[in-house]
C-alpha positions as CSV (number, residue, x, y, z in Angstrom):
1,X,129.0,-37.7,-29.3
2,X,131.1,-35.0,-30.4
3,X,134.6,-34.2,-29.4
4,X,135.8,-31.8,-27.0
5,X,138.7,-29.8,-28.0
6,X,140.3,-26.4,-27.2
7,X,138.8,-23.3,-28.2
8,X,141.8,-21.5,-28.2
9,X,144.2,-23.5,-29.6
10,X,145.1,-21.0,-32.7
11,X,145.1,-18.2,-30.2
12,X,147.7,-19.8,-28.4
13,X,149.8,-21.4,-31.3
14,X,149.5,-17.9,-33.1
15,X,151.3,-16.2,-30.0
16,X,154.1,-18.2,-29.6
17,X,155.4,-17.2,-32.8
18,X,156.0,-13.5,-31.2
19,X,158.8,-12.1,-29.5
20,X,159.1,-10.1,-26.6
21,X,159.2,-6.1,-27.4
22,X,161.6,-3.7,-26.7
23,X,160.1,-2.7,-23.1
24,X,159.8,-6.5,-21.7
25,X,162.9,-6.8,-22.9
26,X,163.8,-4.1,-20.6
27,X,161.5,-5.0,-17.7
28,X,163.7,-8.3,-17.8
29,X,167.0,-6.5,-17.6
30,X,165.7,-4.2,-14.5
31,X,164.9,-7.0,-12.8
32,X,167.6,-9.4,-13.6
33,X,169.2,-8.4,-10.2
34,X,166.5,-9.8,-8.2
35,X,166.3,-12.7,-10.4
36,X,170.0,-13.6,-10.0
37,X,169.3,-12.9,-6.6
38,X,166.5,-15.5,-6.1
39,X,168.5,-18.2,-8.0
40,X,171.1,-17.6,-5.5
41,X,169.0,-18.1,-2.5
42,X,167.3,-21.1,-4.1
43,X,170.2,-22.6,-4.8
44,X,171.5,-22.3,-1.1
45,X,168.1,-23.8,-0.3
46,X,168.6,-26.9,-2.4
47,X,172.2,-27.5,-1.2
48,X,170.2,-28.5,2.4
49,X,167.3,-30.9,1.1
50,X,168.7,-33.9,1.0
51,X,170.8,-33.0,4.8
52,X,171.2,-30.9,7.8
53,X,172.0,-26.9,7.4
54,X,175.1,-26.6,9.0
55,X,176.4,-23.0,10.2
56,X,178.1,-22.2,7.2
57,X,174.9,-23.3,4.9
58,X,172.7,-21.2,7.1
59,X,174.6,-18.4,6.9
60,X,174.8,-18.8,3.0
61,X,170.9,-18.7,3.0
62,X,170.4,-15.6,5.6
63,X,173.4,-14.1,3.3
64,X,171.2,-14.7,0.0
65,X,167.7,-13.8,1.4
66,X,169.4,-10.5,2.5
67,X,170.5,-9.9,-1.0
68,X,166.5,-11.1,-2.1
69,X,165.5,-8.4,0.0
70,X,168.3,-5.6,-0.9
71,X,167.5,-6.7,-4.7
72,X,163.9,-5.6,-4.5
73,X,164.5,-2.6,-2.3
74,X,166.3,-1.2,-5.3
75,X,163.6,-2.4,-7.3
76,X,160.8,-0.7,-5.3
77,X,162.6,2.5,-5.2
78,X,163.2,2.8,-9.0
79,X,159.4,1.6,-9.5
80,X,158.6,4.8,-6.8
81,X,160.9,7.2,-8.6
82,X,159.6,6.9,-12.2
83,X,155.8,8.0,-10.2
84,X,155.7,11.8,-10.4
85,X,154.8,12.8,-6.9
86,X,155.8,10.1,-5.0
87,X,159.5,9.2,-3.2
88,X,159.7,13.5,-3.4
């Protein structure tokens, strides 16, 4: 019987010894504001698991999604800006 093992294991060792470039690095810190903006949300989510929403926890989670969606407005439109042709 012979043994089944992964055929990619040095693929995958070999890349974790890489770091990220210059322009991930700076696709990370466009969207940095959504991702703050997600944690927040998901952290007003959490607070009601383990209980009821109550009015003020419902209105920190409409408060946060609003701030989701305002976070990847911003996004979108930078993404449609940097398109010649389009958002003109």
């Amino acid at each position: 019987m012979t043994p089944i093992v992964a055929l990619q294991a040095l693929v995958t060792a070999a890349s974790l010894d890489i770091e990220p470039t210059a322009t991930e690095l700076d696709a990370i810190d466009r969207e940095m504001p959504l991702i703050r903006a997600e944690v927040e949300l998901l952290d007003a989510q959490i607070m009601t698991i383990d209980r009821p929403a109550n009015e003020l926890d419902e209105r920190r989670i409409r408060r946060a999604g609003r701030k989701v969606l305002a976070a990847r407005r911003v996004l979108a439109n930078k993404a449609t800006a940097q398109v010649p042709g389009v958002g003109a």
